[in-house]
C-alpha positions in Angstrom: 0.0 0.0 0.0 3.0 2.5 0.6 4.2 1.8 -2.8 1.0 3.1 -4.5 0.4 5.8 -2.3 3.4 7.8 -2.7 3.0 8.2 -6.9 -0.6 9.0 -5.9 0.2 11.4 -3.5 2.7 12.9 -6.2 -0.1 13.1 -8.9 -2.9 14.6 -6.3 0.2 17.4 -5.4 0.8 18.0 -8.9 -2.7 18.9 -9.5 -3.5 20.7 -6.9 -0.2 23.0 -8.3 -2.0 22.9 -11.7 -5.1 24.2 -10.4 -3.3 26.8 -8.6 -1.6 28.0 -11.5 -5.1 27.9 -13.6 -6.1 30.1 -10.8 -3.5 32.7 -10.5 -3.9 33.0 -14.6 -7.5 33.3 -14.5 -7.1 36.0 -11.5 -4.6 38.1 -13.5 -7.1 38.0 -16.8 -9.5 39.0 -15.2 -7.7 41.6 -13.4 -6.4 42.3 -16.5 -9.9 42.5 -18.6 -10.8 45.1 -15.5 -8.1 47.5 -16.3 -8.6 47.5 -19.8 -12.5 48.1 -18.9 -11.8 51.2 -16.8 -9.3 52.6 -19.4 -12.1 52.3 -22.3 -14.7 54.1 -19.9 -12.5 56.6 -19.0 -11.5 57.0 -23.1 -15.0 57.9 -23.4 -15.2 59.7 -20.9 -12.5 62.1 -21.6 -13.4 61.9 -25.2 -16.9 63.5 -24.2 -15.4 66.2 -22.0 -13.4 67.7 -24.6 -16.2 67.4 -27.5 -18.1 69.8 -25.0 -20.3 67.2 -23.3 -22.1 67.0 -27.0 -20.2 62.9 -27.9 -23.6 60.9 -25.9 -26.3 63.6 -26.9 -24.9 63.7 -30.6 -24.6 59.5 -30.8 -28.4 59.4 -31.6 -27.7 61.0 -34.8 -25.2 58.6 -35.8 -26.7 57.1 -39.0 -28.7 60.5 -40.4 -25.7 61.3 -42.4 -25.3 58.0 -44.0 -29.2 57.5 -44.3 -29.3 61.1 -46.0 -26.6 60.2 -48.4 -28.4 56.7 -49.6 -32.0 58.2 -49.7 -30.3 60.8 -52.0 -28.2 58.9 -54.2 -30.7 56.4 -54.9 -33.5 59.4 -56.2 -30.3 59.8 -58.4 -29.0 56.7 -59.4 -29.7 57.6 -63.3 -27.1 60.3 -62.3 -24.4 58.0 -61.2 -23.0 56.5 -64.6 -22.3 60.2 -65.3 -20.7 60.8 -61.9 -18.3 57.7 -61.8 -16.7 59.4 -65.7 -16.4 62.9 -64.1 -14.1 61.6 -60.9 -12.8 58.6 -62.9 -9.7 61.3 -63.7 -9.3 61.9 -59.5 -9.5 58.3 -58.7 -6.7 57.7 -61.0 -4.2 60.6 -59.5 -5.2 58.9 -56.6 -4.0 55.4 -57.6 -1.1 57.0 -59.2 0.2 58.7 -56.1 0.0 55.4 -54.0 1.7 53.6 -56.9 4.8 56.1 -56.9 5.3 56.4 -53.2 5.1 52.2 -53.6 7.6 52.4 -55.6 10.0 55.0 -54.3 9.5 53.6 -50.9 10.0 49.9 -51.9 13.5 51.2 -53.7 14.7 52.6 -50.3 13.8 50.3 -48.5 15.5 47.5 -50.4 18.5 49.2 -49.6 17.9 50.2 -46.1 17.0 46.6 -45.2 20.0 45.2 -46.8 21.9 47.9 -44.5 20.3 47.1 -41.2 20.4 43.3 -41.4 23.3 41.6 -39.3 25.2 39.2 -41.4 24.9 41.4 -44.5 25.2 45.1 -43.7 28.2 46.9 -45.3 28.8 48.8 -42.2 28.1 47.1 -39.3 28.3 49.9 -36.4 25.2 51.9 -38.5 22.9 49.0 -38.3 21.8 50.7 -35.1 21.1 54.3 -36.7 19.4 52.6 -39.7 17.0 50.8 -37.5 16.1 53.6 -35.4 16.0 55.9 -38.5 13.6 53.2 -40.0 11.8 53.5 -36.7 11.0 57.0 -36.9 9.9 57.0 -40.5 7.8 54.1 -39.2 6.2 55.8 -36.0 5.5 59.3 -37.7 1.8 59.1 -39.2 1.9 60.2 -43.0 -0.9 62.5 -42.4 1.2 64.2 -39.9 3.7 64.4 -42.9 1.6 65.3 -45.7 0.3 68.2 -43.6 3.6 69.8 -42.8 4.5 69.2 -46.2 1.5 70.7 -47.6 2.3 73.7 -45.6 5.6 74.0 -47.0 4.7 73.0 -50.5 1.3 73.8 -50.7 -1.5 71.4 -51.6 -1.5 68.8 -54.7 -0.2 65.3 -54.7 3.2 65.8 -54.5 3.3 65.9 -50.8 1.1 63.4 -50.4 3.6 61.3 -52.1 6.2 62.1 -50.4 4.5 61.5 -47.3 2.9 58.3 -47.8 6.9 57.2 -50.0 8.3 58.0 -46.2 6.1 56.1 -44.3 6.2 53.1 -46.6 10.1 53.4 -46.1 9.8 53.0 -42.3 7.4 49.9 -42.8 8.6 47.7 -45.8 12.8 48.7 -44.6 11.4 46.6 -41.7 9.8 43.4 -42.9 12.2 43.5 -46.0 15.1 43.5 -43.0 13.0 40.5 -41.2 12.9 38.4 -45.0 16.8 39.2 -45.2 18.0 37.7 -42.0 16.5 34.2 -43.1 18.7 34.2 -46.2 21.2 31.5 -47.0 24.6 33.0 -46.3 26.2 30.7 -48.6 26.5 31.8 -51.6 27.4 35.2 -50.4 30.0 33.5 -48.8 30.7 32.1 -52.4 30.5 35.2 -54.1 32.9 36.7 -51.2 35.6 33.9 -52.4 35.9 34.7 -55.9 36.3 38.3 -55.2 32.6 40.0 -55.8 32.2 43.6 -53.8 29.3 44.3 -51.8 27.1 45.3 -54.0 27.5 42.6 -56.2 26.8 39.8 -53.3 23.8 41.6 -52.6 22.7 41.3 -56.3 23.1 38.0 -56.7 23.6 36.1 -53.8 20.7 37.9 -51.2 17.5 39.6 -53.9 17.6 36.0 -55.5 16.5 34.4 -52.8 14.1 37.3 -51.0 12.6 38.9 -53.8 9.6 37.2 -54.3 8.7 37.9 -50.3 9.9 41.6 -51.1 7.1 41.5 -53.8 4.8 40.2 -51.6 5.3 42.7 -48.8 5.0 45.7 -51.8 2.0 44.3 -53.4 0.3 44.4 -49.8 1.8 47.8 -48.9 0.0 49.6 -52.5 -3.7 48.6 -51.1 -2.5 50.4 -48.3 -1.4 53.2 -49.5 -4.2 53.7 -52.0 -6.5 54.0 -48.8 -3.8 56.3 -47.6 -3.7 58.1 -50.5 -7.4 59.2 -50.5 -7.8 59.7 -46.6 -4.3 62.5 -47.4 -6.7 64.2 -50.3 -9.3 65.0 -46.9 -6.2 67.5 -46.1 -5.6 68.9 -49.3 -3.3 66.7 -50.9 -5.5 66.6 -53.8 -6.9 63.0 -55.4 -10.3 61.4 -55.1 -10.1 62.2 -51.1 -10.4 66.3 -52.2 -13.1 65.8 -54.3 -15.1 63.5 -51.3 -14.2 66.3 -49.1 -15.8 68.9 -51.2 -19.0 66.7 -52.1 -19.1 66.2 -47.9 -18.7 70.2 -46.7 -21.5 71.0 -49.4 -23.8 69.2 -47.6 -27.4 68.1 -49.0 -27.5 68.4 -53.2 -24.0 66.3 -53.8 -25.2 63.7 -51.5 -25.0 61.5 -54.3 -21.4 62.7 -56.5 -20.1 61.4 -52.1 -21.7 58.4 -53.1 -20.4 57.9 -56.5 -16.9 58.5 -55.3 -17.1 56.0 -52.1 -18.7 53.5 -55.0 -15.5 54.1 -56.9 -13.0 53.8 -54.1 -14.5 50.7 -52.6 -14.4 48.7 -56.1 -10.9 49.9 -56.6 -9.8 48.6 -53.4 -11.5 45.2 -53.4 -10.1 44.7 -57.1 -6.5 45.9 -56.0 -6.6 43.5 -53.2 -8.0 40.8 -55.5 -5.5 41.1 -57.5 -2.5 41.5 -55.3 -3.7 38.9 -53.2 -3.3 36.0 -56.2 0.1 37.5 -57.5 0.8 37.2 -53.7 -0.1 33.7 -53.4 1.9 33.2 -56.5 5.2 34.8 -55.4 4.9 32.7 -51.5 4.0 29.7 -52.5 4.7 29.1 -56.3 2.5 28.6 -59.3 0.0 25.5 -58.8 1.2 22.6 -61.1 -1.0 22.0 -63.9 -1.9 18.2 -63.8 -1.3 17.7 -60.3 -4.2 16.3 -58.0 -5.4 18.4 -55.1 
């Protein structure tokens, strides 16, 4: 009997530590779930006391404007065709601004990345100030941006270019940085032994094997920054965003050009992300095999 009881005296102590732990977890969520509770209230809380006490009395309201804009767009729908041609031209500037700062941003931060990645970086000691620099370009909202440059510039979609070119520097120079450290060192070890320069081991021996990730992270970054793109044109940076903005301050009458223009902007995005999303799937996990069963 003194045989037995010890191993079930062990098992009956190692539960009752299990349940203790389960416990003590449970106790901190909820502790945890209280916090976060008391921090949302007082959010609100705050948030009505500086909108003048007007956030809980004005909440009622919350779906007139959208109601008003539907009502009136639909007495208008023969108007709509018309209104899609007329800010078809705006809708491309702003597809064309997101493109370019893709672009531009994607080109820096190819080479940022390939500075701020241990094992590949030409100088080592600046991986530091890269990252951080990466940081900062990451952390500054592009609105914030646009709006300083718009001051400096004035309005149009240059500075929203730029803007949204910076930001998208700060966030693909980081998860191009994260696709380089799981390169094969190999061959740039290779390349290193018949003499190539820096430049040259990062052309052939590291975008080789990362580009198609790189790709992927750009493809996903341009739906972004078309969204981007158009919330910037609400500050001036011109685009579809400024023409929304107008239709919106004039109130009742262009209730249905707003409508038009959110019609336009919504199908854009879903077909951008449609189609981004199967070269994506392409690039990560290769073209399906024709002939091959499921």
């Amino acid at each position: 009997m003194s045989e037995l009881s010890a191993p079930r005296q062990a098992s009956l102590d190692l539960r009752e530590t299990y349940m203790a732990q389960v416990q003590r977890r449970r106790l901190y969520s909820g502790v945890m779930l209280l916090i976060f509770v008391l921090l949302m209230v007082s959010g609100f809380n705050t948030a009505a006391a500086r909108n003048g006490g007007g956030f809980w009395d004005g909440i009622g309201n919350f779906f007139d404007y959208p109601s008003e804009l539907v009502l009136e767009a639909i007495s208008k729908i023969d108007q709509l065709p018309g209104h899609f041609l007329t800010y078809l031209p705006a809708l491309i500037e702003t597809v064309n601004i997101a493109a370019v700062a893709t672009l531009i941003g994607a080109i820096f931060a190819v080479i940022l990345s390939l500075l701020a990645t241990r094992g590949l970086a030409r100088y080592p000691r600046l991986i530091g100030v890269i990252r951080r620099l990466m940081d900062i370009l990451r952390a500054v909202p592009d609105i914030v941006i646009a709006l300083v440059l718009i001051f400096i510039l004035g309005g149009g979609p240059v500075p929203a270019m730029i803007a949204i070119a910076l930001h998208t520097v700060g966030a693909l120079g980081k998860l191009f940085s994260e696709v380089n450290e799981n390169a094969d060192l190999k061959p740039i070890e290779g390349l290193e032994s018949v003499g190539a320069n820096w430049s040259q081991r990062m052309l052939l021996g590291v975008v080789p094997q990362v580009a198609p990730n790189w790709l992927s992270y750009a493809l996903l970054r341009f739906e972004i920054n078309i969204r981007a793109s158009a919330i910037l044109g609400f500050v001036g940076a011109g685009g579809l965003g400024y023409e929304l903005k107008n239709a919106i301050s004039w109130g009742q009458g262009r209730y249905d050009e707003a409508a038009a223009m959110f019609l336009l902007l919504f199908v854009t995005i879903v077909v951008v992300d449609q189609i981004s999303g199967h070269f994506r799937e392409r690039l990560t996990h290769g073209a399906p095999i024709k002939g091959k069963m499921a």
